[in-house]
N, C-alpha and C positions, 0 to 999 in steps of 0.2 A: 542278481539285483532284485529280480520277483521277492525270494525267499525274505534276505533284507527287509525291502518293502512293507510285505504281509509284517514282520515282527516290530516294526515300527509301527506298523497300526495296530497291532496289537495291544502294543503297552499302552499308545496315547486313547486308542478308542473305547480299549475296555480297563481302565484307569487302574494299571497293574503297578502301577510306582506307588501309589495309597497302598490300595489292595496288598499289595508282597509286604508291605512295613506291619501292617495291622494283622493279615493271617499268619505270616513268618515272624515277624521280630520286627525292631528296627535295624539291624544288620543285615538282613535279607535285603531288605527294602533302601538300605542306600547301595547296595550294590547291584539292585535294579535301576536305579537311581543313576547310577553313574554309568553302566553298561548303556542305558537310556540316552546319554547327552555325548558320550562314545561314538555311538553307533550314527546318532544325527549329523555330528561332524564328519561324519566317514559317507555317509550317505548325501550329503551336503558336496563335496567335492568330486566325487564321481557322479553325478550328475549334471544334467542340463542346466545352466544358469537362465530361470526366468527372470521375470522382472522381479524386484520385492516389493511385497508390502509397505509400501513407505508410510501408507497413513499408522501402520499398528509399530514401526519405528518409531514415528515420530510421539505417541503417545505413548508408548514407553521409555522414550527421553527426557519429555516432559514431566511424565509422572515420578521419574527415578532422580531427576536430577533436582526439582524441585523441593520433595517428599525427603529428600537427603538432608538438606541445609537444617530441618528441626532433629532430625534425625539422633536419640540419644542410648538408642540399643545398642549391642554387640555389633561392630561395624565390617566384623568377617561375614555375618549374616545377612546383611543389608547388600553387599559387592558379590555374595554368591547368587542372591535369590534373582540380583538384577541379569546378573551374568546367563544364568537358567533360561531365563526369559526370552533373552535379543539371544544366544544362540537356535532356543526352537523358533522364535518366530521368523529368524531370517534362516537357520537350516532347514525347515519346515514345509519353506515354498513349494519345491518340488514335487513332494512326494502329494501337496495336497492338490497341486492341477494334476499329478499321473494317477489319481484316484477318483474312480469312476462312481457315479449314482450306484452300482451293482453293486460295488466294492463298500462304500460306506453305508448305506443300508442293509448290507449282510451283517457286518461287525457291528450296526446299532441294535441289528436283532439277535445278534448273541449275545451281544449285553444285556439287554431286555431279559434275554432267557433268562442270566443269572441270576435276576429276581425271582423270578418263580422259583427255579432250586431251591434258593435261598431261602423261601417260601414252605414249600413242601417237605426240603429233606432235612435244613439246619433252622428250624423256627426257633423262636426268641419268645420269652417272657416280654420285650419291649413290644412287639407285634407289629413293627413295620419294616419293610425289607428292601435292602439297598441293593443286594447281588454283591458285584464287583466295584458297586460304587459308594460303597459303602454306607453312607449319608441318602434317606431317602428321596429326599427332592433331589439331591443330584443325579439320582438313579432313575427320578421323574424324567428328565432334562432328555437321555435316552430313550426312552420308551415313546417321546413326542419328536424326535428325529427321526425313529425309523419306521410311525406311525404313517410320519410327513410323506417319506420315501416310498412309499405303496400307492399314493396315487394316481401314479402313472403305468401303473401295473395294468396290462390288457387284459389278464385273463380273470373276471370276477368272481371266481371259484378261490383262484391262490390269493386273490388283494382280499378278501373277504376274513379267508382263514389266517392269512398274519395277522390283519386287524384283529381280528375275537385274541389272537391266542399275545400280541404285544397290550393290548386293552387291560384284558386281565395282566398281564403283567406290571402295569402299571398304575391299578388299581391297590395292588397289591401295597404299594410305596404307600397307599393313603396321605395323600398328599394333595393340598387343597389346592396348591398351584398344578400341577398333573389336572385336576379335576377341571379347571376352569379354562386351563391353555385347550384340553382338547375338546370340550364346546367350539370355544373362539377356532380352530385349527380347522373343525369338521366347515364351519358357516363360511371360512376362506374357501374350503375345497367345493363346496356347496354354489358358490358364489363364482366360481371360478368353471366349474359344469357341475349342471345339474344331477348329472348322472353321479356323481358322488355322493348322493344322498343315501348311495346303498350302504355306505360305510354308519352309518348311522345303526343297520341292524347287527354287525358286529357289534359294535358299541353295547348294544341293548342286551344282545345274548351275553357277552361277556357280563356287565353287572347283575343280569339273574345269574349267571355263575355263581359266582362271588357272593351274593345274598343263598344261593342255596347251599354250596359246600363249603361257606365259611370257617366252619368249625376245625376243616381238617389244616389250615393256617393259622391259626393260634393269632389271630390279627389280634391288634389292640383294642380294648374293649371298648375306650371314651369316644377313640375316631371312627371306628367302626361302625359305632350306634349313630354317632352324628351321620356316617356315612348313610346308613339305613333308614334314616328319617328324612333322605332327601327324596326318597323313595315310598312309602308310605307310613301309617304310622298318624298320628292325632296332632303331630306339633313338629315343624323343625326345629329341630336341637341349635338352635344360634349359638346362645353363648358359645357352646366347645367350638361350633366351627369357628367363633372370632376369634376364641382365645388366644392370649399369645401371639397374636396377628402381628404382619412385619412394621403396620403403620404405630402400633405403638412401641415396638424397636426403636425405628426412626427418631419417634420422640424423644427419648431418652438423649441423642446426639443432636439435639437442634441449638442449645445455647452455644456448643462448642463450635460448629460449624458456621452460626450467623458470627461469633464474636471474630473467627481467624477465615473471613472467604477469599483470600487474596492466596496467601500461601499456606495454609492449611495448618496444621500440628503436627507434622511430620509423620516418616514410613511406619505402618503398621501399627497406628495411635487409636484407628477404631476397630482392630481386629477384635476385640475380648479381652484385650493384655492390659488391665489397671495401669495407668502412667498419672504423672505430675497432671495432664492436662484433664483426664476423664477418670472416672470412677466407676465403670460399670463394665461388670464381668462379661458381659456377650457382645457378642460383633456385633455392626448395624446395621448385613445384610441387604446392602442397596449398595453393588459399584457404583453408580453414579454421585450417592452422599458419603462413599467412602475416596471416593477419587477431593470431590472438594474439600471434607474434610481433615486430609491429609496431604493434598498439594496444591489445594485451591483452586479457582476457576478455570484455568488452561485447560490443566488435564479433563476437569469437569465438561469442557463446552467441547472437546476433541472427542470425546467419549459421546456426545449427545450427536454431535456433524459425522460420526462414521458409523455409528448403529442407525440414525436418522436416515442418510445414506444409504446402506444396502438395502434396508424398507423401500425406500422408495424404489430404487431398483429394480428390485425382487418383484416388486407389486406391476411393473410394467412384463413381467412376464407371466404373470398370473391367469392366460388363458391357457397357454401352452407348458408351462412349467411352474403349477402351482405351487409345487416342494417346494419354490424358492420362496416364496411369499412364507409360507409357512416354520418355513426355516427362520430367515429373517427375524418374523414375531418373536418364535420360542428365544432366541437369542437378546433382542431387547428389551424383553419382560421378565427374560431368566436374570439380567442385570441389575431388577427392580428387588432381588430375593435372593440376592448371595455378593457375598462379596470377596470373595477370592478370585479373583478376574486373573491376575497376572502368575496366577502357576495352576489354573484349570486348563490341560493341555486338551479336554476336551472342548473346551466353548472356542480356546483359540484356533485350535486344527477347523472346525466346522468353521467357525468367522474367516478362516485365509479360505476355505474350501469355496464358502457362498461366495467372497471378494470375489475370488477370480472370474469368476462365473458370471459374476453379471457387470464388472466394471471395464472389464477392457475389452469385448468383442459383444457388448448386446443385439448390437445388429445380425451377429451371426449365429445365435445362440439358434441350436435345434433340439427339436423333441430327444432328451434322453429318459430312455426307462428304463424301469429295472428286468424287464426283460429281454432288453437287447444285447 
């Protein structure tokens, strides 16, 4: 079962179902794919029955059943991708309460790492680097979980040197969300004890890194320089940092979403895919504007009461277990800047992980670190 275990958090936490389809083929990568939703069900029945998640059922009923009735794509596609879904989120449970702080802050800093490889050994003319997760900001997304997860680390020698060496890692993504979550992240842990201010000198060492051996990352030239003008330099570079900002994404999708807020335009109408109702080639990058408009308010206000939720939660353990609070954030602000919610097997394994944790035994919750 161990062995099981570990290869299920493999695939979900260092995002090997993407990853195998883009480095191998897409024939690799469905038969990760399938080996993937195989192994859940297998691991699903030989295990402990906890409770389910019932609130991330119930918003994936919502959302699927609703998002269906406009529904005018391929309808094999719309019954598998559902089907993906309520299999991990309900074979899922287990393995995310038998999953220890140790355990997923190890595999969020191997992920992490894959950026810097990614970095150092296969650099890109594009100049920003996903690792394993292909997509920069989603590769941000990790590097701010297992950032989280060192908090509680005792010895500040090792919380020190994961920080500097995940920092730069995630510097690396040049990713303006990365930049401003872990501000906001450091001011929770800061807030949370004082003594976490040290993380602050990772932070600092890491970006003179990064401004001194720049060169040998082929980073991108435009975020780069904006990056380095936050730092010195006669003028911050605005424009680039707005550019392309998600608020005027969002614009794009607001007549279509005021005109249908009831039931939406149906499944996968604001991914990027030209339909009858919209005309614009990019996703809109905010689950919550893609929840309404594609299934309308329900799924919308279920999505706002269960990320709203674990916040508040998370934030009552915030002396003792500031990860949680931390986690929390990165997870309802990561919802503000993507919108593939329902087959990110990462955001959902972390969302059942944080659930469990703070919703059914907060009275009893104890110090877990990552060195115990």
């Amino acid at each position: 079962m161990k062995i099981l275990k570990y290869i299920l958090l493999s695939i979900t936490l260092l995002n090997f179902v993407s990853f195998s389809a883009i480095a191998f083929g897409s024939g690799v990568g469905s038969v990760v794919s399938a080996m993937f939703f195989i192994l859940i069900l297998f691991y699903y029945f030989v295990s402990p029955k906890p409770k389910l998640v019932t609130s991330f059922i119930v918003l994936g009923l919502a959302y699927h059943l609703i998002a269906g009735i406009n529904y005018s794509g391929e309808i094999r596609d719309f019954y598998l991708d559902a089907l993906k879904y309520f299999i991990f989120i309900i074979g899922i449970v287990y393995l995310a309460k038998d999953t220890t702080h140790t355990e997923l802050g190890l595999f969020a800093f191997i992920g992490s790492m894959s950026i810097l490889v990614n970095a150092v050994a296969f650099s890109t003319l594009y100049g920003r680097y996903g690792g394993f997760y292909i997509n920069p900001n989603n590769a941000g997304i990790i590097c701010l979980i297992a950032f989280s997860l060192t908090f509680n680390i005792k010895n500040t020698i090792l919380k020190l040197g994961l920080q500097l060496v995940i920092v730069t890692a995630g510097i690396m993504t040049l990713s303006r969300y990365f930049i401003l979550l872990l501000v906001l992240i450091n001011m929770i842990a800061i807030i949370s004890n004082k003594k976490n201010s040290v993380s602050l000198v990772a932070g600092s060492i890491a970006i003179v890194i990064v401004l001194t051996v720049s060169s040998i990352f082929n980073l991108n030239a435009v975020r780069f320089s904006a990056f380095q003008s936050l730092f010195g330099g006669d003028q911050i570079e605005t424009k680039t940092i707005t550019e392309n900002s998600r608020n005027e994404t969002w614009a794009l999708y607001t007549d279509v979403i005021l005109d249908n807020p009831v039931f939406g335009v149906g499944y996968n109408a604001l991914h990027g895919k030209k339909n009858k109702h919209i005309d614009v080639g990019v996703g809109v990058h905010n689950t919550y504007l893609m929840a309404i408009g594609e299934s309308g308010i329900i799924p919308f206000m279920l999505f706002i009461i269960i990320y709203l939720s674990l916040m508040f939660r998370s934030f009552k353990h915030l002396y003792t277990n500031p990860e949680y609070a931390c986690i929390a954030t990165i997870l309802a602000t990561y919802l503000l800047v993507s919108h593939n919610y329902f087959d990110n097997f990462l955001v959902l394994f972390t969302s059942i992980w944080l659930y469990q944790r703070v919703k059914y035994s907060p009275e009893n919750q104890t110090l877990n670190t990552l060195n115990s």
